[in-house]
C-alpha positions in Angstrom: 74.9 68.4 93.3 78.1 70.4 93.4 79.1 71.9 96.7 79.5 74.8 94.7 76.1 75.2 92.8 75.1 78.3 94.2 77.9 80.0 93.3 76.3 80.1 89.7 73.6 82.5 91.1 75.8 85.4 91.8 77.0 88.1 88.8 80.8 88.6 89.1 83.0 90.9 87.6 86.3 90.5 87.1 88.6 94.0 86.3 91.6 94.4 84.1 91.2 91.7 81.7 93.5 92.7 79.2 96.2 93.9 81.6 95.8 91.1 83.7 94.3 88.3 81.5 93.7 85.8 83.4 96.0 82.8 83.4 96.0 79.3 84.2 95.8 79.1 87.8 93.3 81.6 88.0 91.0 79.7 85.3 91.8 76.7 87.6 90.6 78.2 90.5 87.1 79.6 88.9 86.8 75.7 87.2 87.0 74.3 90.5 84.1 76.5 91.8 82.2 77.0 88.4 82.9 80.3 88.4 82.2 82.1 85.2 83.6 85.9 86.1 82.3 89.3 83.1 86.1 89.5 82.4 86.2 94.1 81.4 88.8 96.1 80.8 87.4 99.5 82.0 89.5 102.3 84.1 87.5 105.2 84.8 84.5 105.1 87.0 82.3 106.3 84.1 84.1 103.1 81.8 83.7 100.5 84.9 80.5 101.6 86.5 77.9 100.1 83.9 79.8 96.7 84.1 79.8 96.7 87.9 76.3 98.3 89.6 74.0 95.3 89.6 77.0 92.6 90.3 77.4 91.0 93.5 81.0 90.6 94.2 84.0 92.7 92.1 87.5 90.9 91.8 90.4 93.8 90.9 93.6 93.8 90.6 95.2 97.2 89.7 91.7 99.4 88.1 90.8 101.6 90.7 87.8 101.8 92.7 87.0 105.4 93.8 83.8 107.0 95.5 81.9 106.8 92.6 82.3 103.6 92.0 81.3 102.5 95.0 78.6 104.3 95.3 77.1 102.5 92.1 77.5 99.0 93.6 73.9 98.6 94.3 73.9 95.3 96.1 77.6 94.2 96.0 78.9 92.1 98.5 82.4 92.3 98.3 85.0 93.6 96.7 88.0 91.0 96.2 91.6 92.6 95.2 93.9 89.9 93.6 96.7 91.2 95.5 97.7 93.2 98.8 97.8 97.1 98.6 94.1 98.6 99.1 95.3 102.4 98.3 93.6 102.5 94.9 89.7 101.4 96.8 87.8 103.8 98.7 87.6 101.0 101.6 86.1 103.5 104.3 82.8 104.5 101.6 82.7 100.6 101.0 82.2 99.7 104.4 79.6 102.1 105.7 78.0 100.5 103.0 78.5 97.6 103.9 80.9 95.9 101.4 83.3 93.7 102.3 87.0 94.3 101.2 89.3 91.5 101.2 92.6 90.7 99.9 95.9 88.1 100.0 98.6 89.6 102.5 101.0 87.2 102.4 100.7 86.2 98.6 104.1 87.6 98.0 106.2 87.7 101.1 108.6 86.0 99.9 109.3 87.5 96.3 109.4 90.8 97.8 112.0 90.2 100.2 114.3 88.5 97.7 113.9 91.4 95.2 114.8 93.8 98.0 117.9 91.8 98.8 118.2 91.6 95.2 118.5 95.4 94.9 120.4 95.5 98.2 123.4 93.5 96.9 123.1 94.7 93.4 124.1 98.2 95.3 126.0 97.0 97.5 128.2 95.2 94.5 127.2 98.2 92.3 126.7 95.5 89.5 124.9 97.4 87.0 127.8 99.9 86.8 130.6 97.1 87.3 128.6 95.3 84.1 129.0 98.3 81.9 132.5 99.0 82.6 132.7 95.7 81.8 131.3 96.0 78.5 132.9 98.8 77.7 136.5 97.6 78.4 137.0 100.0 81.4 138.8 97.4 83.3 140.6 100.1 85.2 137.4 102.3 86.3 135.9 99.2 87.4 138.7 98.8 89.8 138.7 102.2 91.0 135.1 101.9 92.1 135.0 98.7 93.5 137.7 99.5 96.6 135.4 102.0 98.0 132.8 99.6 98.4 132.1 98.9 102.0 132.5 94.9 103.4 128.4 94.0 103.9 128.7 92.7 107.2 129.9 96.0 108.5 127.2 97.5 107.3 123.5 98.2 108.8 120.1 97.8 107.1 117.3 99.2 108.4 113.4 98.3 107.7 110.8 101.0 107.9 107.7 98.6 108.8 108.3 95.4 110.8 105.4 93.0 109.2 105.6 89.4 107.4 107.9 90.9 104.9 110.2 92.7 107.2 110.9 89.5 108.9 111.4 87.5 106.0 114.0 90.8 104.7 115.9 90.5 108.4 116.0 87.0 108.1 117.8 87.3 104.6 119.9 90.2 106.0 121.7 88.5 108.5 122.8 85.6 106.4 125.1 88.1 104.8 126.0 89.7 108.0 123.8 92.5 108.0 123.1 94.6 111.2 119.8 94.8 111.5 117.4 97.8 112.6 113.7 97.7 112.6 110.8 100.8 113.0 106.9 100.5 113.1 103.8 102.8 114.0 103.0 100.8 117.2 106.3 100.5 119.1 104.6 99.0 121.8 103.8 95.9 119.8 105.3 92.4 121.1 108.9 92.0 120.3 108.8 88.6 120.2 109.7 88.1 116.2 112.0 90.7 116.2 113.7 89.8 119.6 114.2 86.4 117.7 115.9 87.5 114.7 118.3 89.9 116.4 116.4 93.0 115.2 116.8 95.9 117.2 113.4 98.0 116.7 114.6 101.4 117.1 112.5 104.8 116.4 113.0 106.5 112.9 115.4 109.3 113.3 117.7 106.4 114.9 116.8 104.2 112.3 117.6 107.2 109.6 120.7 107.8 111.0 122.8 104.7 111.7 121.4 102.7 108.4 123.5 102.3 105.0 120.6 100.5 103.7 116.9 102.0 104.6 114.1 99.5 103.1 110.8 100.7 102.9 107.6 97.9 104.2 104.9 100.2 104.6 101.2 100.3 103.4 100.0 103.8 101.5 97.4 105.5 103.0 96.8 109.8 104.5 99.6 109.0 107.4 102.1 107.9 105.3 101.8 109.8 102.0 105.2 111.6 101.3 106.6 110.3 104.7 110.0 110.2 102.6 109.7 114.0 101.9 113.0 115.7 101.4 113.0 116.7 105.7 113.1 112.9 106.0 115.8 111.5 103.2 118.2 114.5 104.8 118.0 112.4 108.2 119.4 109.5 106.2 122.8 108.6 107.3 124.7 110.6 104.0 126.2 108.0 101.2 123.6 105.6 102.1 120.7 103.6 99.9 116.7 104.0 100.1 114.9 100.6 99.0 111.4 101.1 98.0 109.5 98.0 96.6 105.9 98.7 98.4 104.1 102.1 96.9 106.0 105.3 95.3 104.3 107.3 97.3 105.6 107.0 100.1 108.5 109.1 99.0 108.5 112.3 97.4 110.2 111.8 94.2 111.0 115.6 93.3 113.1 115.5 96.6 115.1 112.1 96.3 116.0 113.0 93.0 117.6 116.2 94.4 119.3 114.3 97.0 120.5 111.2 94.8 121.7 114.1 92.1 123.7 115.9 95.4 124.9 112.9 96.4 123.6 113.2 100.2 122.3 109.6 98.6 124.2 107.1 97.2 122.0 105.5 95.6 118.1 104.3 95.5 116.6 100.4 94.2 113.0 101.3 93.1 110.5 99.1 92.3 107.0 101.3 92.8 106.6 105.1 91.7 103.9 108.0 92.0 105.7 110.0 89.0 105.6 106.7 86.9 102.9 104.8 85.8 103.5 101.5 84.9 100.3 100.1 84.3 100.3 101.0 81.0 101.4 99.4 77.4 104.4 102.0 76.7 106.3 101.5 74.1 109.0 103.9 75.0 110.8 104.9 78.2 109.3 107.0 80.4 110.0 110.8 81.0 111.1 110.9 84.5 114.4 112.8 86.2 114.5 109.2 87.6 115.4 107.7 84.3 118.1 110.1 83.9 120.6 109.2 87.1 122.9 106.4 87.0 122.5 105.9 91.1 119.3 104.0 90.6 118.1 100.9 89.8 114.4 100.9 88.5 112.4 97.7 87.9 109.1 98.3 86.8 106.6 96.8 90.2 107.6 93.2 89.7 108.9 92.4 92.8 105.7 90.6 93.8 105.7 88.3 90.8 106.6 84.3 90.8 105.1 81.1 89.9 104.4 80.6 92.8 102.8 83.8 93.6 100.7 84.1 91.0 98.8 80.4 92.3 99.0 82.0 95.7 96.8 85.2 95.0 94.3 83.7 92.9 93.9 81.1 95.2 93.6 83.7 98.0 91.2 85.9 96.6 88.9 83.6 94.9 88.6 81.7 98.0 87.7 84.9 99.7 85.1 85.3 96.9 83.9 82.3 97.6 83.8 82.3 101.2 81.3 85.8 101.3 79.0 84.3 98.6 78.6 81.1 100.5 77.9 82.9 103.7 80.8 82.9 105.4 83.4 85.6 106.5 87.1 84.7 104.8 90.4 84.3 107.2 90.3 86.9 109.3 93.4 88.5 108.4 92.5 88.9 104.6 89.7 91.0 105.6 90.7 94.7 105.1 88.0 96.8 106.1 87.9 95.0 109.9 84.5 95.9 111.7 82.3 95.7 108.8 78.7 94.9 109.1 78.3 93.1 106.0 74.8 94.1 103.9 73.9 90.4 104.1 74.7 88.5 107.8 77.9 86.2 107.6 78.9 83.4 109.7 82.2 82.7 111.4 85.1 82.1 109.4 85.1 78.2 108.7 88.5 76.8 108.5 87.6 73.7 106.7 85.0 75.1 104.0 87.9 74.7 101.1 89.3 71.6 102.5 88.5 69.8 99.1 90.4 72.7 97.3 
């Protein structure tokens, strides 16, 4: 018998099929276990609730799972998200009632800081507006622009979140010479990591101030809504570049569009929005004052995606799946609502319960 048998007990449901059909490593992953996941399409509670109340164990990537929802899973066990942020679940309702909410952290370290670096030198090297000129045969305006731009290694970036990302950003920084600032809630964390790379972990208004280059790292939750408000992009150093690949709203987009049209900004690389939604099948661009400056570069929330990536999070969050319905609490650090108490007892985390995977 299969190590997996059980596994074929348990109702699982898997969210945004159709956005998120799922591809081959994902089928791979549900093979190896004999995983046969309800694959719906629903995105309002009323639409996902009836697929979800009797299920034991929810996998989502992008639907969201408010109150109600919650409140419907009747014996759920857990609640895996195929990715990192947890914004769009109500994690605090799901643990008093004792669901588990996991996810993959570290699925996407790596893409992320390249597409920040990406944007970085693409605005550094004002490409996109070098490229038209370009194309256009304005030889000379291309020349005009490109003596005012400013030598990268005299330049300072600094990261508004020092996790696994930020290091990985840092690291790619100072290859090109990059003076390197770093900010987090707890400044009386270790220093260890940053100490190593150079980084000097600074507070916000000194990282605001002295940075051409400010990269936000930061989870969305009540403390850091709007942290970018227009009080906060005014303390960034003037003629300088906000970086924001992690959730749009962290920054009030009303104000940086004020500020990027003033020119207090220079520029902005955008890769998330709150005023954007780009979870949907458009067909046409987007109405947005964002859309209409030529100081940004918008890519629509791909920055996490790669081959690679894409193995990495299904692996993660099936295996996290697979861990709760076996018994077994996941890898600590995937867990995201910490201090649980599970509605059916878990052992310890066993580090070599996948070891055939």
């Amino acid at each position: 018998m299969s190590k997996w048998a059980h596994l074929k007990d348990f109702r699982i449901v898997r969210l945004n099929a159709a956005m998120y059909p799922i591809g081959a490593a994902e089928d791979s992953c549900y093979r190896h276990y004999g995983l046969e996941p309800l694959q719906v399409e629903a995105t309002t509670p009323e639409e996902i609730i009836p697929h979800v109340a009797t299920c034991d164990a929810v996998l989502v990537i992008a639907a969201a799972l408010p109150l109600p929802v919650v409140d419907a899973l009747e014996r759920c066990r857990m609640i895996s998200r195929l990715g990192n942020g947890t914004d769009k679940i109500d994690v605090a309702a799901a643990a008093e009632r004792g669901i588990v909410v996991s996810n993959a952290p570290f699925f996407c370290v790596e893409e992320m800081s390249d597409h920040i670096m990406a944007l970085l030198l693409a605005l550094a090297r004002r490409l996109p507006w070098m490229e038209q000129y370009m194309r256009a045969g304005n030889f000379p305006q291309a020349r005009k622009e490109s003596t005012a731009i400013q030598r990268l290694s005299h330049c300072t970036l600094g990261i508004v979140g020092f996790g696994a990302t930020g290091e990985l950003v840092a690291r790619r920084a100072q290859g090109f010479g990059l003076r390197v600032l770093a900010t987090r809630k707890n400044m009386r964390a270790p220093t260890a990591s940053a100490d190593a790379l150079g980084v000097e972990m600074v507070d916000l208004d000194t990282l605001l101030r002295e940075s051409d280059y400010v990269s936000l790292q930061l989870p969305l939750n009540d403390a850091t809504y709007h942290l970018f408000d227009e009080a906060t992009l005014r303390k960034m150093k003037p003629g300088s570049f906000l970086i924001n690949t992690s959730r749009g709203a962290l920054v009030d987009e009303d104000a940086l569009v004020r500020l990027l049209r003033t020119g207090h900004l220079a520029g902005a690389g955008l890769d998330t929005y709150e005023g954007i939604d780009v979870f949907i099948e458009a067909v046409k661009p987007p109405l947005h004052p964002l859309m209409e400056l030529d100081n940004v570069i918008l890519t629509s929330h791909v920055s996490a995606h790669s081959v690679q990536s894409v193995v990495d999070v299904s692996t993660t969050g099936i295996q996290n799946l697979v861990a709760i319905l076996s018994g077994y609490w996941p890898a600590p650090e995937n867990i995201v609502n910490k201090g649980v108490i599970p509605r059916f007892p878990l052992r310890d985390h066993d580090p070599t319960l996948f070891e055939d995977a």
